[in-house]
KOLDREN-572906 format. One line per field, with one value per residue (C-alpha): chain; x, y, z; residue in one letter. Coordinates in steps of 0.02 Angstrom, whole numbers, plus 50000, padded with zeros to 5 digits. Layout:
! KOLDREN-572906
unit	(A ...)
x	(X ...)
y	(Y ...)
z	(Z ...)
code	(A ...)
! end
This chain:
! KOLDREN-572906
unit	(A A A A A A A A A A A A A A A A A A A A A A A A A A A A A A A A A A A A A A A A A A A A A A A A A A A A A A A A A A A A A A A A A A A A A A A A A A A A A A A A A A A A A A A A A A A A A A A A A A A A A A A A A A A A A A A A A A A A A A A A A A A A A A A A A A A A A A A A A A A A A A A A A A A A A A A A A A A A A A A A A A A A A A A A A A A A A A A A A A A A A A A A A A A A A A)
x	(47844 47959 47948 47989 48150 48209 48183 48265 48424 48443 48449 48588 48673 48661 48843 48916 49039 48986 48794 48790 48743 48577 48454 48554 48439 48273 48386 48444 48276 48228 48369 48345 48176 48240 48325 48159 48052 48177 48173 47980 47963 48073 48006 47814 47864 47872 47722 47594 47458 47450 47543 47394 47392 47567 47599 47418 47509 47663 47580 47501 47651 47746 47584 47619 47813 47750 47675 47794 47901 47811 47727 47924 48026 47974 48154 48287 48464 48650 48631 48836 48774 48633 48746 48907 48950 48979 48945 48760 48767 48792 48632 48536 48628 48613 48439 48403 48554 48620 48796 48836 48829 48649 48529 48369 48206 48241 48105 48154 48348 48264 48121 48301 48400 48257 48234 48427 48437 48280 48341 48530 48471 48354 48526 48592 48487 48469 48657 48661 48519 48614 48780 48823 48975 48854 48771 48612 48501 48530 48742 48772 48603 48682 48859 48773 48671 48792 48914 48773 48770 48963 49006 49102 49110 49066 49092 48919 48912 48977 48985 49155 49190 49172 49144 49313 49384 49290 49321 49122 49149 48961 48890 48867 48749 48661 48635 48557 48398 48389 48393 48279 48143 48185 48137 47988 47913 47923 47824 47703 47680 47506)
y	(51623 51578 51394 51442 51543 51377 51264 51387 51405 51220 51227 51320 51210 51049 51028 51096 50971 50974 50964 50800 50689 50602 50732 50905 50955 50958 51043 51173 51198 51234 51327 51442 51480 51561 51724 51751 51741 51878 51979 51984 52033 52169 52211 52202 52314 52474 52393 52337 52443 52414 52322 52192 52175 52134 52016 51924 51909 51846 51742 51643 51660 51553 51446 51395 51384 51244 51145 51153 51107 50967 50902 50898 50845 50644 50608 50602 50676 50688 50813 50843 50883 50988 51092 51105 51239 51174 51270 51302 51112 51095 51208 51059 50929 51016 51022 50844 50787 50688 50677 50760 50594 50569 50571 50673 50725 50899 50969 50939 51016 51163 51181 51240 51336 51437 51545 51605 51607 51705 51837 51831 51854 51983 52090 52041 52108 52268 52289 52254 52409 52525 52483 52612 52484 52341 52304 52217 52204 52034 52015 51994 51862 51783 51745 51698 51587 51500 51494 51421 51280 51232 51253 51404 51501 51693 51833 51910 52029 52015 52232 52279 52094 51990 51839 51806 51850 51741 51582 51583 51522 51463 51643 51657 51501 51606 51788 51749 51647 51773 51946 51852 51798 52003 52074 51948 51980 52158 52151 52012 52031 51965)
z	(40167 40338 40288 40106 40194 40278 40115 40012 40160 40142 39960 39949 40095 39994 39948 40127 40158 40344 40306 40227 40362 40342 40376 40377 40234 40334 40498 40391 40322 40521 40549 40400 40466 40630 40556 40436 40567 40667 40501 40501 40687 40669 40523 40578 40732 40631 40486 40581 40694 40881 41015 41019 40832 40844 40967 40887 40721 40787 40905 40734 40634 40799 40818 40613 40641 40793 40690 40528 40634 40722 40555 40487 40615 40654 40633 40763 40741 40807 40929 40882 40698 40730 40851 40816 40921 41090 41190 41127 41131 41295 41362 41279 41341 41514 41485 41466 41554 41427 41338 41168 41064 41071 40950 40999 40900 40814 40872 41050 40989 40906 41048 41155 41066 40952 41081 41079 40900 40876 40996 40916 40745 40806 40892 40713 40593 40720 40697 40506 40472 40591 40515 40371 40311 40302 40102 40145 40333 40330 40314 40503 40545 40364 40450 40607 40518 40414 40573 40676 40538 40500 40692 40676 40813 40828 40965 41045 40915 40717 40711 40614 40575 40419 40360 40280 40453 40551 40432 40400 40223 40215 40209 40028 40024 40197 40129 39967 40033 40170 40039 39925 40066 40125 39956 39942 40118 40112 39918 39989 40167 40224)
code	(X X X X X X X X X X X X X X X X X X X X X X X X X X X X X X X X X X X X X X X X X X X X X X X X X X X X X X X X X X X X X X X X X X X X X X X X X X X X X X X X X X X X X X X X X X X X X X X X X X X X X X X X X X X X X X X X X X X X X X X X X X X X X X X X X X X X X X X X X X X X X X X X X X X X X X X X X X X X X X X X X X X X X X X X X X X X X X X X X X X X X X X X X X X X X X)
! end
């Protein structure tokens, strides 16, 4: 169902003016997978029986998001297009100690920054459930998401803002894939 998240996310990303180099469709796909996998954890935590349980479920559902991931991702990218924002860009270029114009496997791209994302989108959807103004759990991970994507850049935390303020004009095509893999999950969850 996480892959099934991504494909949908890059559906709705096909005509993004600034997704339409050659293969934004399978990055977004990735990237769309990060905030449903942060949706299920969260939501798990308060589903699922105890702590071992848990962390064994997650442990499979990351196992199966390795190799998606690893089965998908033969093709290299611009490192510039797959991170837009700079200075997230620049931990992986750090990393490797490389410069920004390089193209690099997207699994090795995504293998850095998942980790930050996951844990974002996690402090996201947290804030979006305890927010009384927000409409749906997943409106701040949605403008994250769709920021992360077009190179917009955010603050730490989205709380109080919106997406028309922040010039996030991509979060339409972000929150509906996420609400519809929300409402699935929670009707189908293994």
């Amino acid at each position: 169902m996480i892959a099934q998240a991504g494909a949908e996310t890059s559906m709705w990303f096909n005509e993004n003016e600034s997704l339409q180099w050659a293969p934004a469709k399978m990055w977004t796909m990735f990237c769309g997978t990060i905030p449903a996998f942060a949706f299920v954890i969260m939501y798990e935590q308060s589903q699922r029986g105890t702590e071992s349980e848990k962390q064994e479920f997650f442990k499979s559902l990351e196992d199966a998001l390795f190799v998606f991931y690893k089965e998908y991702s033969k093709k290299v990218a611009p490192l510039r297009e797959c991170v837009p924002n700079a200075a997230e860009r620049s931990k992986v270029c750090d990393m490797y100690n490389v410069d920004d114009d390089i193209n690099m496997g997207m699994d090795t791209i995504l293998g850095i920054i998942f980790p930050g994302r996951l844990h974002q989108y996690q402090s996201d959807l947290a804030a979006s459930i305890a927010s009384a103004s927000v409409h749906a759990p997943f409106e701040y991970a949605a403008m994250r998401l769709a920021a992360d994507l077009t190179g917009v850049p955010t603050p730490k935390s989205l709380v109080g803002q919106s997406a028309e303020e922040l010039g996030i004009l991509a979060y339409g095509d972000a929150i509906i894939p996420l609400i519809e893999f929300g409402n699935a999950y929670t009707q189908n969850r293994p």
